[in-house]
N, CA, C and O atoms as a GROMACS GRO file, in nm:
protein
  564
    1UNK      N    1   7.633   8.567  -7.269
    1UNK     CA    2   7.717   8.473  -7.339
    1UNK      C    3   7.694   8.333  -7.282
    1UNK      O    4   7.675   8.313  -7.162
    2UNK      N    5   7.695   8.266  -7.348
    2UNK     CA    6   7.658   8.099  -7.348
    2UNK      C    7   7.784   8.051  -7.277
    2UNK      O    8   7.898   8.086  -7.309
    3UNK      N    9   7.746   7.945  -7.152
    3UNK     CA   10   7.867   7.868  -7.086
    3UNK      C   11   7.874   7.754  -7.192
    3UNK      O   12   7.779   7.683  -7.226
    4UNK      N   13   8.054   7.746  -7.256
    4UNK     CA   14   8.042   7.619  -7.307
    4UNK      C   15   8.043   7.472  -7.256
    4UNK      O   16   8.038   7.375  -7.332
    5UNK      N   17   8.052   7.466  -7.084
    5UNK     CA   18   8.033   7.367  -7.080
    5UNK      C   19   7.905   7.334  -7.029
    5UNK      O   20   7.895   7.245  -6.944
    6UNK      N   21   7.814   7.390  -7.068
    6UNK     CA   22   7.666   7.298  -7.035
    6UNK      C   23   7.637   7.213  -7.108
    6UNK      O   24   7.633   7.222  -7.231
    7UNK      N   25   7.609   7.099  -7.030
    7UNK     CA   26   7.541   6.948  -7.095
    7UNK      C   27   7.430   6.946  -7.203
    7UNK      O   28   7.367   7.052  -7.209
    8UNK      N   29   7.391   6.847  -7.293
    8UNK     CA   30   7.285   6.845  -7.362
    8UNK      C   31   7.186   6.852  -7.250
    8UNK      O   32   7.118   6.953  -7.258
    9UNK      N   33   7.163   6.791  -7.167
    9UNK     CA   34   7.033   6.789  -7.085
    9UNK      C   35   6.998   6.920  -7.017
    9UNK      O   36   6.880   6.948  -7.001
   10UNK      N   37   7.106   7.011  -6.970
   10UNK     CA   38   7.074   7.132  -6.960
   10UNK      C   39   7.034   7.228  -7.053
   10UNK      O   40   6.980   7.337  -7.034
   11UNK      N   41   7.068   7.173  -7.157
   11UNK     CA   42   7.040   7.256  -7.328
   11UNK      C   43   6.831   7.241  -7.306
   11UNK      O   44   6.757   7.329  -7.348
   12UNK      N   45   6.789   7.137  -7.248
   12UNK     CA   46   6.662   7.113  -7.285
   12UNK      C   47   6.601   7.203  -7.218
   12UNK      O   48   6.662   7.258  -7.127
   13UNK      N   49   6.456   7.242  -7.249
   13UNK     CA   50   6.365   7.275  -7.185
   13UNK      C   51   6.349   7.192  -7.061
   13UNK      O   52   6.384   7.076  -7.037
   14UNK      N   53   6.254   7.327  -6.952
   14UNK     CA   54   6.243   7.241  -6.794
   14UNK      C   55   6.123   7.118  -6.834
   14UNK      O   56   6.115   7.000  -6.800
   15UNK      N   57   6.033   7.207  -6.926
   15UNK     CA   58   5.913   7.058  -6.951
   15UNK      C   59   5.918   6.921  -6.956
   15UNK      O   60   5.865   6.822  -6.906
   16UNK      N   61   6.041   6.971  -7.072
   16UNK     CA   62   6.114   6.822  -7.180
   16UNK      C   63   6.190   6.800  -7.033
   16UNK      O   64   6.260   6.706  -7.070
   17UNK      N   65   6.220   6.815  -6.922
   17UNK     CA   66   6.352   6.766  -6.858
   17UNK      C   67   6.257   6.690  -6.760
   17UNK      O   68   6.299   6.579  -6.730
   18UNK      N   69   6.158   6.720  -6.714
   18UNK     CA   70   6.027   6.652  -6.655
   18UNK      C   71   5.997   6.542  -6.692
   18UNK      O   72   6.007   6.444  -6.618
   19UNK      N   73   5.947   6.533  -6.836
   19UNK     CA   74   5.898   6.424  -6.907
   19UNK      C   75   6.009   6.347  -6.951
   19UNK      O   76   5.972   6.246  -7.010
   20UNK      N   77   6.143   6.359  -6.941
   20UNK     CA   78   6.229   6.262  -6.982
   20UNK      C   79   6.267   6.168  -6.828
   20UNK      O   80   6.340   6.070  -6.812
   21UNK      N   81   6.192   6.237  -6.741
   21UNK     CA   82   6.265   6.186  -6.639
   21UNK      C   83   6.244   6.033  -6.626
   21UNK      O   84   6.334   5.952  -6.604
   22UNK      N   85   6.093   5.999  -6.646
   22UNK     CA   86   6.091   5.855  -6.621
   22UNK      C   87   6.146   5.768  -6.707
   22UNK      O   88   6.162   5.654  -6.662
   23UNK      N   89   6.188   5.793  -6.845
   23UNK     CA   90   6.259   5.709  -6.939
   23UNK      C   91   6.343   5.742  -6.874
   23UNK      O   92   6.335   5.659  -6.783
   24UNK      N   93   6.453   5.828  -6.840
   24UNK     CA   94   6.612   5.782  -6.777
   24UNK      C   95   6.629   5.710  -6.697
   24UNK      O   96   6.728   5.637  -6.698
   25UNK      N   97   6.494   5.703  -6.554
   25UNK     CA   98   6.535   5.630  -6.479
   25UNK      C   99   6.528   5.500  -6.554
   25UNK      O  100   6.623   5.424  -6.572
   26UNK      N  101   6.406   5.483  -6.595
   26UNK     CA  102   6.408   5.322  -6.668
   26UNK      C  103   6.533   5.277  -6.734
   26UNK      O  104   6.607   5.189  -6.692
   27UNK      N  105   6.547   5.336  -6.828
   27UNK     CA  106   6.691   5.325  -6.925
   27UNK      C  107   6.858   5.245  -6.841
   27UNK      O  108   6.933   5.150  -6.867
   28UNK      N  109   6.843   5.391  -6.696
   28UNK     CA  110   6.989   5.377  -6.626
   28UNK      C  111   6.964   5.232  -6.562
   28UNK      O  112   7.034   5.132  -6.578
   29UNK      N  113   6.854   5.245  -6.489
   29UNK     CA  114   6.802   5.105  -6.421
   29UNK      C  115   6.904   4.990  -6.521
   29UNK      O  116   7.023   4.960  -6.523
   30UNK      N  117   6.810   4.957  -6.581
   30UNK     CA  118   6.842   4.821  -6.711
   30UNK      C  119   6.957   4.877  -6.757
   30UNK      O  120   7.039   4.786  -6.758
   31UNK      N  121   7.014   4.987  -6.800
   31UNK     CA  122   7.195   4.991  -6.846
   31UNK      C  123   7.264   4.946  -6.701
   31UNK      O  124   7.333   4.845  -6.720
   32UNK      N  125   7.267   4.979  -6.596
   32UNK     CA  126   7.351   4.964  -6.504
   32UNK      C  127   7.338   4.803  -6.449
   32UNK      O  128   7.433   4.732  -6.420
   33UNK      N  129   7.165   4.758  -6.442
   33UNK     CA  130   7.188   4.617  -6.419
   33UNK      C  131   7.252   4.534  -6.530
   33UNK      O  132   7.308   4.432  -6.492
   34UNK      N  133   7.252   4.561  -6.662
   34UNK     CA  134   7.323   4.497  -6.747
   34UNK      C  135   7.467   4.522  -6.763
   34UNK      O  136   7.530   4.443  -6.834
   35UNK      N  137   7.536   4.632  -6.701
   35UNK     CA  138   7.661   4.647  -6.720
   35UNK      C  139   7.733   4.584  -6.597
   35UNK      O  140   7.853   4.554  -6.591
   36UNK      N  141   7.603   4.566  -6.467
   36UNK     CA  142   7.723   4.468  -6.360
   36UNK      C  143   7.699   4.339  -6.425
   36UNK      O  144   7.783   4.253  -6.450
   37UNK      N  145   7.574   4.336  -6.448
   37UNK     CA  146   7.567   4.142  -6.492
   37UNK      C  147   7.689   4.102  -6.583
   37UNK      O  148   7.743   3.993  -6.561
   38UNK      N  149   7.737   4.187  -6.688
   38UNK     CA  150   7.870   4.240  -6.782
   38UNK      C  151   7.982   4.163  -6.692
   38UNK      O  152   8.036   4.052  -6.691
   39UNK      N  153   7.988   4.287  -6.617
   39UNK     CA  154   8.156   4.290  -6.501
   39UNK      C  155   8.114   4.116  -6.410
   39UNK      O  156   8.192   4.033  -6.362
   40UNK      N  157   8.038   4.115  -6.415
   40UNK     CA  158   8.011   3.983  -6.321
   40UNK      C  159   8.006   3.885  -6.423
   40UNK      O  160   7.995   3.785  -6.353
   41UNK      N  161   8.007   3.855  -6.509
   41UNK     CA  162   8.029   3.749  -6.618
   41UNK      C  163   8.162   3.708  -6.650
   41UNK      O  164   8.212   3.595  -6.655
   42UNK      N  165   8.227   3.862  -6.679
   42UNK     CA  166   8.421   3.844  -6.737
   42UNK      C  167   8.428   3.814  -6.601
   42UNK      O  168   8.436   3.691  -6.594
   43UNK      N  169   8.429   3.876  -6.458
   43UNK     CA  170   8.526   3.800  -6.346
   43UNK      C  171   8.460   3.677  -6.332
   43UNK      O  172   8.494   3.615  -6.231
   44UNK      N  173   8.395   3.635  -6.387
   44UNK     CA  174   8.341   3.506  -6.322
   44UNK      C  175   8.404   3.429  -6.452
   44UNK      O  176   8.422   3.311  -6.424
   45UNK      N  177   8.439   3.458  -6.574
   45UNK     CA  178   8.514   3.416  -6.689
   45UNK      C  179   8.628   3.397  -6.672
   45UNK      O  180   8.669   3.284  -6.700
   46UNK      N  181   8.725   3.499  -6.619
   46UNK     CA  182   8.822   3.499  -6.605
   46UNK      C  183   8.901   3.421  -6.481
   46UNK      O  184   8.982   3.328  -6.484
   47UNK      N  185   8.847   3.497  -6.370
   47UNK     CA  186   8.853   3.455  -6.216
   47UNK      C  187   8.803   3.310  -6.206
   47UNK      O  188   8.850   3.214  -6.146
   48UNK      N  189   8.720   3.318  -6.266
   48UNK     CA  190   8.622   3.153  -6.232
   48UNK      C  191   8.514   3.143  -6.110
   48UNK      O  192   8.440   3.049  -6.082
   49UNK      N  193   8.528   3.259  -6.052
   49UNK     CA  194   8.405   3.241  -5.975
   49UNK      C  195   8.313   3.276  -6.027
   49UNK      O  196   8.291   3.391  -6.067
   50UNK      N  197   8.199   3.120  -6.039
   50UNK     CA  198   8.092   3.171  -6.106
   50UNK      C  199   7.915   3.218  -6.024
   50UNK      O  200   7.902   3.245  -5.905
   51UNK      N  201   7.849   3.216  -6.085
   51UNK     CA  202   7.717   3.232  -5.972
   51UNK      C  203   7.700   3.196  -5.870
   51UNK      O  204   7.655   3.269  -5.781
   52UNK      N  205   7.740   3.042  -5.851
   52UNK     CA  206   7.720   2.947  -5.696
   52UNK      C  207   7.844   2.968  -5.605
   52UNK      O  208   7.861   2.880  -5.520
   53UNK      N  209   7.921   3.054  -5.607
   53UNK     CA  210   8.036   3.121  -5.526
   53UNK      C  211   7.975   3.213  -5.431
   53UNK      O  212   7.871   3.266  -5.472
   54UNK      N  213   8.015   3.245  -5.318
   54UNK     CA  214   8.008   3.353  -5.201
   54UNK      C  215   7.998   3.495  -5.265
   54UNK      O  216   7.923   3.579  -5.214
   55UNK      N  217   8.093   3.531  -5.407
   55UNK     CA  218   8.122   3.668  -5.441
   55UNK      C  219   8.029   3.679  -5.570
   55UNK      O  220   7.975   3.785  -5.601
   56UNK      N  221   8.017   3.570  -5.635
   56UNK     CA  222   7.890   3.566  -5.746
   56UNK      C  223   7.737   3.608  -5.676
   56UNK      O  224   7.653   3.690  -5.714
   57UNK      N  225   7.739   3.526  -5.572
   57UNK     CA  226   7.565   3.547  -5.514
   57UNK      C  227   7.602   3.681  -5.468
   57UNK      O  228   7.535   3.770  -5.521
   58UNK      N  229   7.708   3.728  -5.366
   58UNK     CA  230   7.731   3.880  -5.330
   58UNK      C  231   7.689   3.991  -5.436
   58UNK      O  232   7.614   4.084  -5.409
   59UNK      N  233   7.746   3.969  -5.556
   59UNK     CA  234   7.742   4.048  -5.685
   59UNK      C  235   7.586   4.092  -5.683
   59UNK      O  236   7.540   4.192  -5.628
   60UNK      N  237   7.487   3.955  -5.787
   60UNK     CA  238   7.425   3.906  -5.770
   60UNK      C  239   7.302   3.960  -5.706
   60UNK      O  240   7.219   4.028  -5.767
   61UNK      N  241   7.294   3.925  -5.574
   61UNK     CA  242   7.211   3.952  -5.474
   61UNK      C  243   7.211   4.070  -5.400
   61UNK      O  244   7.120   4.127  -5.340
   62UNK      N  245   7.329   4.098  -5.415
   62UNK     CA  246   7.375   4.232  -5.326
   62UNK      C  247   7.398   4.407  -5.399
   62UNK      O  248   7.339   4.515  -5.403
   63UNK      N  249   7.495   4.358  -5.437
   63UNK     CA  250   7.535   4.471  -5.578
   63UNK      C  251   7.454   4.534  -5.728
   63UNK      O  252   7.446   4.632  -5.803
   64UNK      N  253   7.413   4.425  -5.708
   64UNK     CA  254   7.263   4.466  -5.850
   64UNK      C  255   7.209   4.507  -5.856
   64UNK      O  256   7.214   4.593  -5.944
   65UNK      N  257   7.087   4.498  -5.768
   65UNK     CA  258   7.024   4.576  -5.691
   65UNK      C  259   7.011   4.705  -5.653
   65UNK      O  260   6.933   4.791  -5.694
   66UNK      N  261   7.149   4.712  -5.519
   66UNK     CA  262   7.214   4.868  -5.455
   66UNK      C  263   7.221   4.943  -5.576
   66UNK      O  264   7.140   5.030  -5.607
   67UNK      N  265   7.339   4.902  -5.658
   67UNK     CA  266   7.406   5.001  -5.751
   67UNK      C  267   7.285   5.000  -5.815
   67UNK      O  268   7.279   5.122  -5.803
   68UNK      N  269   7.142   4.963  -5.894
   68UNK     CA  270   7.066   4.944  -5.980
   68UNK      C  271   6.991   5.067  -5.953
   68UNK      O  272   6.946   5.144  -6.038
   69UNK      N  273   6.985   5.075  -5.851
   69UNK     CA  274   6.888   5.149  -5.792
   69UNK      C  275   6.921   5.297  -5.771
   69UNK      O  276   6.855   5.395  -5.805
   70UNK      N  277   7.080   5.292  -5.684
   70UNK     CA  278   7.149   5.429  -5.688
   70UNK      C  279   7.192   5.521  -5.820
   70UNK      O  280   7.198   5.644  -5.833
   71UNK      N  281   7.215   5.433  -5.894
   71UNK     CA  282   7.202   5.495  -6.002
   71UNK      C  283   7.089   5.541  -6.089
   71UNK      O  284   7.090   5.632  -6.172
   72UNK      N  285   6.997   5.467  -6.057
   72UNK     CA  286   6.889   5.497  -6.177
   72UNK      C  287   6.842   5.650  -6.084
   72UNK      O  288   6.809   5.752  -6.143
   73UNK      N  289   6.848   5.640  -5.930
   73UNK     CA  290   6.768   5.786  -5.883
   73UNK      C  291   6.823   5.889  -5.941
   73UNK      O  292   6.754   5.971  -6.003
   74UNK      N  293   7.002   5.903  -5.924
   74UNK     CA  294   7.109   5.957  -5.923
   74UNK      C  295   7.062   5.989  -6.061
   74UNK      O  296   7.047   6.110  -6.082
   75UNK      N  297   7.033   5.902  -6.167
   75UNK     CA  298   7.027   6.027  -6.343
   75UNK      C  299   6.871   6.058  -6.333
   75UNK      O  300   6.814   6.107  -6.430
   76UNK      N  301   6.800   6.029  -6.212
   76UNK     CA  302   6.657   6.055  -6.242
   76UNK      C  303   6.689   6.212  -6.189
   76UNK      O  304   6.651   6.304  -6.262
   77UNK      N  305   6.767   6.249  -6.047
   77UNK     CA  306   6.769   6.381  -6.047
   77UNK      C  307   6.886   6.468  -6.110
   77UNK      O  308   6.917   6.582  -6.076
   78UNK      N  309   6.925   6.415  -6.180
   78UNK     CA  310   7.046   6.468  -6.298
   78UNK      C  311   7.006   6.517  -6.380
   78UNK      O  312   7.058   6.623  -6.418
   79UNK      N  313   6.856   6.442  -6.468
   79UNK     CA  314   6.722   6.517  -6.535
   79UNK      C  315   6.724   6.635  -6.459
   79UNK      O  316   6.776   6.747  -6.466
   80UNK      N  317   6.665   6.584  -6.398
   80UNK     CA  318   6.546   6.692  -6.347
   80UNK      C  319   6.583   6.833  -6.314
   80UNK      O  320   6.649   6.844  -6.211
   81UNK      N  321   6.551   6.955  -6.387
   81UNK     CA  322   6.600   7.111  -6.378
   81UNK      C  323   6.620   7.167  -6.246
   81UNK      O  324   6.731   7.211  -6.218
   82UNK      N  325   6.498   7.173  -6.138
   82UNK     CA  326   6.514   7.138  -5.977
   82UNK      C  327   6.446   7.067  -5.924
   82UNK      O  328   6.391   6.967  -5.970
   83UNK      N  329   6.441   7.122  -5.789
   83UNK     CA  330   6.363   6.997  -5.659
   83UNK      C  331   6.431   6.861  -5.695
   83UNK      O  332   6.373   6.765  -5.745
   84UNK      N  333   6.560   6.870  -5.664
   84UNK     CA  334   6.619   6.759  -5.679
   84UNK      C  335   6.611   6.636  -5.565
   84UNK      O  336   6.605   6.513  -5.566
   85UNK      N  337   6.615   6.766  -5.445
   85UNK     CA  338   6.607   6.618  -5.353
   85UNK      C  339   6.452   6.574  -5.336
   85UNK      O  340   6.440   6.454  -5.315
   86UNK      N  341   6.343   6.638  -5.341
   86UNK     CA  342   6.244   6.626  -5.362
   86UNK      C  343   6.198   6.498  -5.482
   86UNK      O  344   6.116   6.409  -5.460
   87UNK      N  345   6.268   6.516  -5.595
   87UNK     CA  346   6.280   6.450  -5.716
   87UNK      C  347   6.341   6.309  -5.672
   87UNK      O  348   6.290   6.206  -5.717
   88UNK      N  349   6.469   6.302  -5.567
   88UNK     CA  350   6.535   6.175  -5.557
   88UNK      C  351   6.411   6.127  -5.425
   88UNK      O  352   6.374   6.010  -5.427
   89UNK      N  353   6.365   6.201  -5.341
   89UNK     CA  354   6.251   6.117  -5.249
   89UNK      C  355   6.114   6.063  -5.318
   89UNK      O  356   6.082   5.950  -5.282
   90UNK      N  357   6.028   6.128  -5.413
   90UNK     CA  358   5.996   6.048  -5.474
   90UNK      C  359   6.028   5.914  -5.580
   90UNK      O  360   5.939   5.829  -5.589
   91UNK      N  361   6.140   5.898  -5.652
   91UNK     CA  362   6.169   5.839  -5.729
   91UNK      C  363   6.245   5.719  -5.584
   91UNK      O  364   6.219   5.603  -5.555
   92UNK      N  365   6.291   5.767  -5.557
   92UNK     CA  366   6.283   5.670  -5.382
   92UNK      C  367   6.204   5.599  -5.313
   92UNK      O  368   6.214   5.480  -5.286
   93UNK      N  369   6.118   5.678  -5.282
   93UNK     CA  370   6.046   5.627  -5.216
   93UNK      C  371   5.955   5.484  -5.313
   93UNK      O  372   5.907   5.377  -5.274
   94UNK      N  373   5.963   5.539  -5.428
   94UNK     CA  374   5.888   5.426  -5.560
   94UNK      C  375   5.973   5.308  -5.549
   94UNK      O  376   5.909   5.206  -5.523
   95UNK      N  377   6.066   5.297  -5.557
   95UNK     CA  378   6.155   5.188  -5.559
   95UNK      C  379   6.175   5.113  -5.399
   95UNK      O  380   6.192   4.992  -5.390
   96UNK      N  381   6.171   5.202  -5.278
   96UNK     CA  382   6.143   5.144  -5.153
   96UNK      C  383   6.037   5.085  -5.137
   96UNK      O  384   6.049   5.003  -5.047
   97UNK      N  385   5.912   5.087  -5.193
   97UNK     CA  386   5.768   5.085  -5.217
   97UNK      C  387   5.800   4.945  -5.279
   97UNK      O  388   5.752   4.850  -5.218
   98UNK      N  389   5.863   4.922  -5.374
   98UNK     CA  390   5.836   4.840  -5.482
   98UNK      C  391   5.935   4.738  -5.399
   98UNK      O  392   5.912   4.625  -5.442
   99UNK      N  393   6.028   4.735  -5.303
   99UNK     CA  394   6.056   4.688  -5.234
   99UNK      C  395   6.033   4.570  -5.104
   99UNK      O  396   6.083   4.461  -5.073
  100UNK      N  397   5.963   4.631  -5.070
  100UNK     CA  398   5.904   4.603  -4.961
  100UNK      C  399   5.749   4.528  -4.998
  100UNK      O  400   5.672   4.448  -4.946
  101UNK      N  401   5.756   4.587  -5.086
  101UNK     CA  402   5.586   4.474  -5.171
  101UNK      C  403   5.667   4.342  -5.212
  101UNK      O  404   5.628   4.234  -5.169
  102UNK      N  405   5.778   4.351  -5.295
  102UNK     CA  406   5.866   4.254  -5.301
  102UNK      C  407   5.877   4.147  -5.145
  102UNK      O  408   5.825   4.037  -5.126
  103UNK      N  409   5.954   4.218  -5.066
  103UNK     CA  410   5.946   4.138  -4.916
  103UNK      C  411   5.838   4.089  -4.917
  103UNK      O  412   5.829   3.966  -4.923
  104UNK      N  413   5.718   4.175  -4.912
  104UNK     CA  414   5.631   4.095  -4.862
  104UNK      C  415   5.548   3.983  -4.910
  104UNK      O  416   5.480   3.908  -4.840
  105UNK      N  417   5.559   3.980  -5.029
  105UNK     CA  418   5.511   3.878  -5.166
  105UNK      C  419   5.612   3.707  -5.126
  105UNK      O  420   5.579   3.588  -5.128
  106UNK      N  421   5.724   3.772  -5.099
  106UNK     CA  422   5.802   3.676  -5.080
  106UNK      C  423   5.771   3.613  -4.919
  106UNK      O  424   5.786   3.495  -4.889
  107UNK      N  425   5.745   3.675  -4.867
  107UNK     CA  426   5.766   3.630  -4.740
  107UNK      C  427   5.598   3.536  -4.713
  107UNK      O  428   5.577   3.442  -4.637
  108UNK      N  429   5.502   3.609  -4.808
  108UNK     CA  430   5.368   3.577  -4.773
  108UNK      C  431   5.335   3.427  -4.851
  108UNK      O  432   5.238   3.365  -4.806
  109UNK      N  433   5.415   3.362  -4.973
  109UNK     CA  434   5.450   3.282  -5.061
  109UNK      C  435   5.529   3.172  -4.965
  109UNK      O  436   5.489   3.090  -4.883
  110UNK      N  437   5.635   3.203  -5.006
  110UNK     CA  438   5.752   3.119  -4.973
  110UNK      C  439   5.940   3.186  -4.915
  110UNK      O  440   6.033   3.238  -4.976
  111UNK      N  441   5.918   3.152  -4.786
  111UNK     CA  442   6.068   3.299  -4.746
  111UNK      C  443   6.145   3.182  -4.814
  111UNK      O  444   6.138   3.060  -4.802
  112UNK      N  445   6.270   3.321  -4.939
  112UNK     CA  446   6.394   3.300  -4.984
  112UNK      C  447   6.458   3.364  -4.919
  112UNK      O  448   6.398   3.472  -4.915
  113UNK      N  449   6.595   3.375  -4.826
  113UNK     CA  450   6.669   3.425  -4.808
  113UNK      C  451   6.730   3.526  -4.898
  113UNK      O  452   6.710   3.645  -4.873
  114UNK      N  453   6.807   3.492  -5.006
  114UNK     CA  454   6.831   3.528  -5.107
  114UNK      C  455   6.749   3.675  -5.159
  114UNK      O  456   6.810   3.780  -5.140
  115UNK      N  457   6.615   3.683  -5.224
  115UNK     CA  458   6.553   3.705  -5.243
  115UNK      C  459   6.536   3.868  -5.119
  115UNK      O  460   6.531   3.988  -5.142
  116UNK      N  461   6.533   3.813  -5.035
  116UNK     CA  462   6.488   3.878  -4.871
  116UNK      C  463   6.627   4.012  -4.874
  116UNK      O  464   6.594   4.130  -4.882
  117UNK      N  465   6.749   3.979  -4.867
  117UNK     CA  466   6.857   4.032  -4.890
  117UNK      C  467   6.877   4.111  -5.038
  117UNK      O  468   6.944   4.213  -5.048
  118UNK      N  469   6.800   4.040  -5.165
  118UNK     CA  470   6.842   4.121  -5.260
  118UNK      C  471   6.718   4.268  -5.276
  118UNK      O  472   6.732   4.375  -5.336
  119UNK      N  473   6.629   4.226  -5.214
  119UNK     CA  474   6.517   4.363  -5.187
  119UNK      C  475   6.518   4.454  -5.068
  119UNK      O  476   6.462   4.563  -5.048
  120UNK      N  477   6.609   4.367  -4.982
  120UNK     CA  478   6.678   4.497  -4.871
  120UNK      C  479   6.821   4.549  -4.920
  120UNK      O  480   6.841   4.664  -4.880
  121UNK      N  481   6.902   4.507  -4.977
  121UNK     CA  482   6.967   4.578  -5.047
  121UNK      C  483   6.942   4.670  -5.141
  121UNK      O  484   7.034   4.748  -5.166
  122UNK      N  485   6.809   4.685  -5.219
  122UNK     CA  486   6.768   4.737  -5.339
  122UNK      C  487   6.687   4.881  -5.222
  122UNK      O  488   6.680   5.000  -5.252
  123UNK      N  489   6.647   4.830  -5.120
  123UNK     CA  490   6.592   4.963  -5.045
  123UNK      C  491   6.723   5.019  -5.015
  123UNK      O  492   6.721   5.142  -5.027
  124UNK      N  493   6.846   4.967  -4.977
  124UNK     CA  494   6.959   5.022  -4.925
  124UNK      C  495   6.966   5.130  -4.998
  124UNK      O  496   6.924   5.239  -4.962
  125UNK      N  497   7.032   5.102  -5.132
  125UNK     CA  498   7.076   5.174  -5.259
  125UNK      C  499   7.025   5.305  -5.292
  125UNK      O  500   7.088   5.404  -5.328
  126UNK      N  501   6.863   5.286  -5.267
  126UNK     CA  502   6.755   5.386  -5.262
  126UNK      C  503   6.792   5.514  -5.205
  126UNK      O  504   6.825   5.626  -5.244
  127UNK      N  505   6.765   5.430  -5.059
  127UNK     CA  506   6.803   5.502  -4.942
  127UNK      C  507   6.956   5.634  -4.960
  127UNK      O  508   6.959   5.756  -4.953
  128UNK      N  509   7.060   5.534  -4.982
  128UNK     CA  510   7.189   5.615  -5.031
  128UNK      C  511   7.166   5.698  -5.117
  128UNK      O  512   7.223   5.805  -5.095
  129UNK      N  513   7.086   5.692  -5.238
  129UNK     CA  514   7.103   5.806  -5.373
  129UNK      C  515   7.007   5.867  -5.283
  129UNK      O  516   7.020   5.981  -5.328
  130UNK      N  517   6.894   5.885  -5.163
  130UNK     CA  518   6.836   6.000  -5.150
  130UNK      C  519   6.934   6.110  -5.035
  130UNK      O  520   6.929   6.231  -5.018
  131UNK      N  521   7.013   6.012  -4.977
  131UNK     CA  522   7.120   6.048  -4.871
  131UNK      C  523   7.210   6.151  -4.961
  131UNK      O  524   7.213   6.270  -4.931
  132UNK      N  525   7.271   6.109  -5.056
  132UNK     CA  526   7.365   6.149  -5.151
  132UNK      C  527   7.292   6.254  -5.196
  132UNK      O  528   7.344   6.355  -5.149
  133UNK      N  529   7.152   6.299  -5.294
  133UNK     CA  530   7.108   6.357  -5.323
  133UNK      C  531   7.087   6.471  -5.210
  133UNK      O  532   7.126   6.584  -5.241
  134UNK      N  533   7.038   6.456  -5.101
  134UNK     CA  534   7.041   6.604  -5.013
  134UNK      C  535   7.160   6.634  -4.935
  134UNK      O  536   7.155   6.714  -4.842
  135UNK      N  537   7.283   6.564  -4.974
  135UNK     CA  538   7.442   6.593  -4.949
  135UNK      C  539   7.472   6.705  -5.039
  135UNK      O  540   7.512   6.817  -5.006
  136UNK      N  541   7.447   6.656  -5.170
  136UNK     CA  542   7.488   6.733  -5.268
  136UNK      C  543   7.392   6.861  -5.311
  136UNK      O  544   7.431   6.947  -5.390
  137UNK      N  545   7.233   6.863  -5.236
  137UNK     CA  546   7.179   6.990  -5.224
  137UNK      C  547   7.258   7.052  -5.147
  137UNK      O  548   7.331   7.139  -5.194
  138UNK      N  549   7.259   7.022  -5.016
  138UNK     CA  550   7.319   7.125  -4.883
  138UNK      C  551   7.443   7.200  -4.937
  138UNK      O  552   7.459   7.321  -4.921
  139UNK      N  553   7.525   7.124  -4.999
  139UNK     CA  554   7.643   7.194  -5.049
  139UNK      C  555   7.644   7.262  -5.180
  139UNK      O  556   7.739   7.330  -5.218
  140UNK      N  557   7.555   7.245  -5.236
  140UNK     CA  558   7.510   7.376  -5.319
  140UNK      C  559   7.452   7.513  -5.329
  140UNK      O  560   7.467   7.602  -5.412
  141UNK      N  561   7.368   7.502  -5.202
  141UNK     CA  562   7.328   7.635  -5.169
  141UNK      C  563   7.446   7.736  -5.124
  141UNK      O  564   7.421   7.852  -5.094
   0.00000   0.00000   0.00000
């Protein structure tokens, strides 16, 4: 008998759950950076702190990034049927990678502070969804 609460994505084949993986991450990536840029627009609408504020560049520089990143691993191994934490260290390690080429582009150019902080934050984020990801293996077995 069929559990009724399984998800559409569990409904899929393991193949199809493979090959969707890199469109989700892409997808969550760009939904989640567009939904803080969102929340960071109305408080900066409402509140009035706008970009050139302490909590705008925080947002910004800091938060965009982290969360951009934790999330996009987080539905990349939500796809994926198993080898989840396996699944969140590669899709990790890509974005730490892409990171740190970042640093170093910047640093080899012209050092931004700014810049320097929003690509060590973006490794942070990484880092956490692969932390999170073999939290939530261990306690599944």
């Amino acid at each position: 008998m069929a559990d009724g609460n399984v998800s559409f994505v569990e409904k899929l084949p393991n193949w199809l759950r493979w090959v969707l993986i890199p469109f989700g991450v892409i997808i969550s990536f760009f939904l989640a950076s567009l939904a803080i840029r969102f929340f960071s627009w109305i408080q900066g609408m409402y509140i009035g702190a706008g970009e050139d504020s302490w909590f705008g560049w925080l947002q910004y520089y800091v938060l965009l990034p982290a969360a951009s990143n934790y999330i996009a691993i987080i539905v990349g191994c939500y796809i994926a049927p198993n080898y989840k934490f396996i699944t969140s260290l590669i899709i990790g390690a890509m974005f730490i990678m892409l990171s740190g080429i970042g640093i170093f582009m910047y640093l080899a150019v012209e050092f931004d502070f700014a810049m320097f902080v929003a690509m060590a934050a973006a490794a942070v984020g990484a880092a956490a969804a692969i932390y999170q990801t073999n939290e939530d293996e261990k306690t599944n077995l």
